[in-house]
PyMOL commands that place a pseudoatom at each C-alpha (Angstrom):
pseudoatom trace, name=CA, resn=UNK, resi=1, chain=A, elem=C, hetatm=0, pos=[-131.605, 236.854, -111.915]
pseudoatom trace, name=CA, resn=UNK, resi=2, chain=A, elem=C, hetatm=0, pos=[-134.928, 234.678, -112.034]
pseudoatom trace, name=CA, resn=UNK, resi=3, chain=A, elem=C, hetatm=0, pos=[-137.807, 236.331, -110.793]
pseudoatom trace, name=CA, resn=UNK, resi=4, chain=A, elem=C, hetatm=0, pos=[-141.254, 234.916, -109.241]
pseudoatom trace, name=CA, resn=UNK, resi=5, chain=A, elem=C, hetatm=0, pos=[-144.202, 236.913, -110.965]
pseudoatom trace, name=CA, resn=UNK, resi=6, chain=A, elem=C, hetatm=0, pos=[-147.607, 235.879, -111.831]
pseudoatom trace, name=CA, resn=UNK, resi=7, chain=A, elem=C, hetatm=0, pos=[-147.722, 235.288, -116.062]
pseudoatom trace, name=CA, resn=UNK, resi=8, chain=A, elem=C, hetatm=0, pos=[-150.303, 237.006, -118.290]
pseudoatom trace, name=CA, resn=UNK, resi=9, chain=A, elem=C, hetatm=0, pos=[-151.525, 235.789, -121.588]
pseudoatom trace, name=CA, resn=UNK, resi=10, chain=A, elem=C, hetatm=0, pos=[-151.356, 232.223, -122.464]
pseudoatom trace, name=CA, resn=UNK, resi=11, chain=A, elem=C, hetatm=0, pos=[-150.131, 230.625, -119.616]
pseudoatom trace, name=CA, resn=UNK, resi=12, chain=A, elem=C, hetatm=0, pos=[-152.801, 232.951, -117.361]
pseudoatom trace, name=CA, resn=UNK, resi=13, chain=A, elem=C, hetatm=0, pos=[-155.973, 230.835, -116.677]
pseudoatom trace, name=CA, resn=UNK, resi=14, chain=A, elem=C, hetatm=0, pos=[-157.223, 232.361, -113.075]
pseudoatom trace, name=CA, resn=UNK, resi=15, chain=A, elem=C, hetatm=0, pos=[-154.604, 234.855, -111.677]
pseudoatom trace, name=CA, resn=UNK, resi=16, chain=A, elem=C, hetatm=0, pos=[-151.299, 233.513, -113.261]
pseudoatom trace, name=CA, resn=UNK, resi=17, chain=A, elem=C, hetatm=0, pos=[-150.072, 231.757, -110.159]
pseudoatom trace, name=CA, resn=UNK, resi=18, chain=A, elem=C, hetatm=0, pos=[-149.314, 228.547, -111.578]
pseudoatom trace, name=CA, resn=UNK, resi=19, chain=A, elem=C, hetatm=0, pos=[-147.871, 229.647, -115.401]
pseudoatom trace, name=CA, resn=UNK, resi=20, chain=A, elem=C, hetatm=0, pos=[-145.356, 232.058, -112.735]
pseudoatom trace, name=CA, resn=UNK, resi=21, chain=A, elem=C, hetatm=0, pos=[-144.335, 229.088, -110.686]
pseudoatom trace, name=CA, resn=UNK, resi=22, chain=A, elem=C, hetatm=0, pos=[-143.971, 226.767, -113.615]
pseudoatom trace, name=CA, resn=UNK, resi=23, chain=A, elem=C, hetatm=0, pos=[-141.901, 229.862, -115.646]
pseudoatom trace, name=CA, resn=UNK, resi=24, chain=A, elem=C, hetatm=0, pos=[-139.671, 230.103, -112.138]
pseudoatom trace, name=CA, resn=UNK, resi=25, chain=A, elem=C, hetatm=0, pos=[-138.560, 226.402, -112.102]
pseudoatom trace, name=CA, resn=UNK, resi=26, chain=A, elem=C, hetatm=0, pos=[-138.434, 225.691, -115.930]
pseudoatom trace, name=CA, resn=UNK, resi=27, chain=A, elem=C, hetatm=0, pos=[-141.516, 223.310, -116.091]
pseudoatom trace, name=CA, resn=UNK, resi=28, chain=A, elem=C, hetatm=0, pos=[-144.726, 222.929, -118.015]
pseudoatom trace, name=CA, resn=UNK, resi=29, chain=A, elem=C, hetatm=0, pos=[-147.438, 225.160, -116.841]
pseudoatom trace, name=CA, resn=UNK, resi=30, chain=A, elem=C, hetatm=0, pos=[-150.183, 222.102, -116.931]
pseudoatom trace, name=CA, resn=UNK, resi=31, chain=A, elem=C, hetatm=0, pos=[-147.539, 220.206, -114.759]
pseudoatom trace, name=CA, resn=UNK, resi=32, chain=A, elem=C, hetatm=0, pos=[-147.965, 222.500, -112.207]
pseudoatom trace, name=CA, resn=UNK, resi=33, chain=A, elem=C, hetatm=0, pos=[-151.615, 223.231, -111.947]
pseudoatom trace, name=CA, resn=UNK, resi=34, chain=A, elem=C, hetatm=0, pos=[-152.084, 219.126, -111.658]
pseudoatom trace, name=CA, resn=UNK, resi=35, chain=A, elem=C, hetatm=0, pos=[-150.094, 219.212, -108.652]
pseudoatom trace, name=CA, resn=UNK, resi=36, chain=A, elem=C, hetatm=0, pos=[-151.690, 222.637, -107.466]
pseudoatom trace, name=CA, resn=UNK, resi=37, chain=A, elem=C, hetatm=0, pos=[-155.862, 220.791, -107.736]
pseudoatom trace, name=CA, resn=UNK, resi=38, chain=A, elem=C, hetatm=0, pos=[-154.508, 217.499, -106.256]
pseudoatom trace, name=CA, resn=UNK, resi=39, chain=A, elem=C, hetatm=0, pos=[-152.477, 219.768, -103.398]
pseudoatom trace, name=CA, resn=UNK, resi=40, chain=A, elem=C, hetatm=0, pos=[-155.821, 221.530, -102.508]
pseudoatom trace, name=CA, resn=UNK, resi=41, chain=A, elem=C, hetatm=0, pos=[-158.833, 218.520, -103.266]
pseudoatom trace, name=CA, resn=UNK, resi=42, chain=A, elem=C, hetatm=0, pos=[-156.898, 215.579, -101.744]
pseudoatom trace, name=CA, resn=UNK, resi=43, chain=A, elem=C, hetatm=0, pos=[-153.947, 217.385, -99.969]
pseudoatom trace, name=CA, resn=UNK, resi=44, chain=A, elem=C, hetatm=0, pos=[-155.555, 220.020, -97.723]
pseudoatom trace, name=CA, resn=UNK, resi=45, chain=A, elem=C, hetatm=0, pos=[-153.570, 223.172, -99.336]
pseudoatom trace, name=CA, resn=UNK, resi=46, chain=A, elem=C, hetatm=0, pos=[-156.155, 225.720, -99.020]
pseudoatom trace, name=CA, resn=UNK, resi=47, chain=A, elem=C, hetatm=0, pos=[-157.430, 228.001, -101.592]
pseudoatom trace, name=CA, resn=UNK, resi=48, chain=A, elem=C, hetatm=0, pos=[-156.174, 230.732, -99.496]
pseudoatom trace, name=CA, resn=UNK, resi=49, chain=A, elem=C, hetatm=0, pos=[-153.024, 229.897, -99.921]
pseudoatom trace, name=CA, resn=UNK, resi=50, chain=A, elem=C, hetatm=0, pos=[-153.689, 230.598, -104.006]
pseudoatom trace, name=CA, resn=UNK, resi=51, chain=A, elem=C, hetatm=0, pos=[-155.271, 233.660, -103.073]
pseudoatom trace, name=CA, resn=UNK, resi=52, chain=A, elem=C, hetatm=0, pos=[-152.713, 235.025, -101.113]
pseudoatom trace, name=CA, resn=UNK, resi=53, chain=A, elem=C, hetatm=0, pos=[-149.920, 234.141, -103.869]
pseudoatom trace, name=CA, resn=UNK, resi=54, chain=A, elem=C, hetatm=0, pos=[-152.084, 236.176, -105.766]
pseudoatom trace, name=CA, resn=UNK, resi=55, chain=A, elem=C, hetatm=0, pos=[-152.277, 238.835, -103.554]
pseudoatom trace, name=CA, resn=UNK, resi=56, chain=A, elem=C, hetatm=0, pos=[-148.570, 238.892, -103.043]
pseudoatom trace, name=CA, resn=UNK, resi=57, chain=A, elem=C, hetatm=0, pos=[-147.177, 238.220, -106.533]
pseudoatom trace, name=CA, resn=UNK, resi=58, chain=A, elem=C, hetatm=0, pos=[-146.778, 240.935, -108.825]
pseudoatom trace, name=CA, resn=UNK, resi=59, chain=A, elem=C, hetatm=0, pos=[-147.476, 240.499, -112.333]
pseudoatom trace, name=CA, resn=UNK, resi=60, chain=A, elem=C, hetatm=0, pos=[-145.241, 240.119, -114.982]
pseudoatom trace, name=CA, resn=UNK, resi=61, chain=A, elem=C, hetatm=0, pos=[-146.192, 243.801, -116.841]
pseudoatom trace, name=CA, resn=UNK, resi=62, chain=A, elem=C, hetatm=0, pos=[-145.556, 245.527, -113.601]
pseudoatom trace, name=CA, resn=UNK, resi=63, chain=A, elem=C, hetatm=0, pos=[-141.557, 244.193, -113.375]
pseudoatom trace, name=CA, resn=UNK, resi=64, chain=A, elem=C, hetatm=0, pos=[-138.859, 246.367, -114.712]
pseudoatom trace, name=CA, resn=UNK, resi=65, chain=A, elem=C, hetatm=0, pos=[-137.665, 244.444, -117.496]
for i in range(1, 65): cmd.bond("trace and resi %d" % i, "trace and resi %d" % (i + 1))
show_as sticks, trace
zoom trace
């Protein structure tokens, strides 16, 4: 069963939003934060929105593994 958690370690730069997403669907980490800074500078996403996944995701060391 695939989970959606927030990474730690290497693929953690801010809160681990983006290295979670990117572990979820199987893509490269980088890959994903290029579409998250063009999404909120030319898209309108808000940084709230980041904020909130990071609110709302747990991290990876607090999952039952």
């Amino acid at each position: 069963m695939k989970r959606l958690y927030r990474t730690t370690g290497s693929d953690c730069v801010f809160f681990g939003v983006c290295g979670g997403i990117a572990r979820y669907f199987g893509v490269d980490p980088t890959v994903v934060r290029v579409i998250t800074a063009l999404l909120v500078f030319v898209g309108g996403l808000s940084l709230w929105v980041y904020l909130i996944a990071a609110l709302i995701m747990p991290k990876e060391s607090s999952l039952w593994k």
